[in-house]
N, C-alpha and C positions, 0 to 999 in steps of 0.2 A: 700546085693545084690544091684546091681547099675542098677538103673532106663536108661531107651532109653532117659529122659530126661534129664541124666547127661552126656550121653556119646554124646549125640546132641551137648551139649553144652561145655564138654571137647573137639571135633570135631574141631567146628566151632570154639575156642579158638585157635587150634594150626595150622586152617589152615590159619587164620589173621595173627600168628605171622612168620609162614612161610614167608606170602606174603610179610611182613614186613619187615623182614631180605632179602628176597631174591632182593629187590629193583625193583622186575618188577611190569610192570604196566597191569591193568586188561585189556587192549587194546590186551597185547600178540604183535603179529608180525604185522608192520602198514603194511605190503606187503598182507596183509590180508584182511584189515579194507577196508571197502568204502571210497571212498575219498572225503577228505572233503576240501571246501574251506577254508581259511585263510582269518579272519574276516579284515578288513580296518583299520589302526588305528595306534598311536604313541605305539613303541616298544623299552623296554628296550634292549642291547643287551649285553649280556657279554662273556666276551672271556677270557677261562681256557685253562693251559698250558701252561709250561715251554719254552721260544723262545729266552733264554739267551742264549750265547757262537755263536752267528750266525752270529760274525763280522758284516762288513757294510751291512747284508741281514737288510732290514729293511720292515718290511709289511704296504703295502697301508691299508688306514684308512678313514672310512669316516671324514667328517670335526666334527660332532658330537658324537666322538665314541659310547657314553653310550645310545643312544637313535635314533632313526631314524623313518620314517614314511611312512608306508607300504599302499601301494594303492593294493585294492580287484582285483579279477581276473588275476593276475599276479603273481600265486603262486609259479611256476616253476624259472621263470623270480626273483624273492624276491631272492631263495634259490640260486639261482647262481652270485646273488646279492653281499647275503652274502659272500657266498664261496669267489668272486673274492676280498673282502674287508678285509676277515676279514683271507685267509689261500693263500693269496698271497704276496710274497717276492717282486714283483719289478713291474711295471706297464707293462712290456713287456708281465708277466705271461697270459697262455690261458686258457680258461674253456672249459672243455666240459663234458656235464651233461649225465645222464644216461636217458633213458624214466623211468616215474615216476609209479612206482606199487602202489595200492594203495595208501598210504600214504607215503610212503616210499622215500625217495630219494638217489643217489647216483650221483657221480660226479669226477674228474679228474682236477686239479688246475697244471699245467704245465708252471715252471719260469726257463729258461735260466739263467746260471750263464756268469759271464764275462761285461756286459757294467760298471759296478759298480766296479767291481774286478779285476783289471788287472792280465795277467796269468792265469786268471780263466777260465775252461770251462768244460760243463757238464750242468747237471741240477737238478732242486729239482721237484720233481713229490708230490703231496699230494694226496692219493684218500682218499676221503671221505663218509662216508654213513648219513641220520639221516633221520626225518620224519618231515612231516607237522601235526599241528593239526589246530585244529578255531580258536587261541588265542598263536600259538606258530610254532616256529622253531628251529628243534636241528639239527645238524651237528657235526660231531666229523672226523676229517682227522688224516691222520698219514704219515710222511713222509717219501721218498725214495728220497736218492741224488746218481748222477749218474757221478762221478767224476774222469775222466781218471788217470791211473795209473802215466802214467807220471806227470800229476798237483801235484799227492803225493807225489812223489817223488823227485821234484822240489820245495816241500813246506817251506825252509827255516830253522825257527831255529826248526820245530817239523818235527822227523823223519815220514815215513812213518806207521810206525804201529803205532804211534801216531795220525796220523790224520786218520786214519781209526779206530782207538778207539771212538776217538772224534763223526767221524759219525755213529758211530756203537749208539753211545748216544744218540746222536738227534734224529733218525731214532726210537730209543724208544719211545720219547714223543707222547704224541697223544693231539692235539689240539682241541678243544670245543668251540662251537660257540653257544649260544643259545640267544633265541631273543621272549621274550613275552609282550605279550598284556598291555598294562596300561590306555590305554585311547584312546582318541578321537585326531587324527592329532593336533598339535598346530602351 
């Protein structure tokens, strides 16, 4: 016969391993959570996600990619920060942020194609969502290019359903921006 003391604790074993596997975090939905400030302080930042194949698209960066230094009270202000440095193509691109639900943030990265591109016109839209914590920022964007028929079809040695392949690809990636806590400003 199996004791309440076993079955507690086979329980409690396989809802760990659940949690485990399933990669979420005990927080659940940050649109949920109270919100929190975003503590002061020198911030690693790293950027995942594939951003080969995007010709002379080249994304704005700050001067010290891997690291930056985040001033309190300016959590909204940080995260659109991020967005415009780290899920913008050109410095012409615009931000516009969503209002922040709890923790939650969401956002809009909008770059005109063409000053850089001759024959080029249309554009790349990113919208991205991710959250604040005290010691962190995550963002994850995904793109949409918006590139008239005729640019396609004008596009030289690759036919048209090839370069709509090509954007069909890109338009998969999804780009990651996260930015945590290490220290004290330096």
């Amino acid at each position: 016969m199996t004791s309440s003391r076993e079955i507690a604790f086979v329980t409690s074993t396989a809802m760990t391993c659940l949690f485990i596997l399933s990669g979420c975090s005990m927080g659940g939905d940050p649109a949920q959570e109270e919100p929190v400030a975003l503590k002061e302080g020198q911030y690693k930042v790293v950027l995942t996600g594939n951003r080969s194949g995007l010709g002379g698209l080249v994304p704005t960066k700050p001067a010290d990619e891997g690291s930056v230094c985040i001033r309190a009270g300016y959590d909204e202000g940080n995260v659109a920060t991020l967005a415009k440095q780290y899920l913008a193509f050109t410095p012409e691109c615009a931000h516009s942020a969503k209002e922040r639900v709890g923790n939650a943030v969401a956002g809009t990265v909008t770059c005109p194609l063409g000053p850089d591109l001759p024959n080029m016109s249309g554009s790349i839209t990113t919208e991205y969502k991710g959250s604040i914590g005290t010691e962190s920022i995550e963002i994850a964007g995904q793109m949409k290019m918006d590139i008239p028929k005729q640019i396609l079809a004008n596009s030289g040695d690759a036919s048209p359903e090839e370069m709509q392949a090509g954007i069909d690809a890109m338009e998969d990636v999804v780009i990651s921006v996260k930015a945590e806590r290490t220290g004290d400003c330096s």
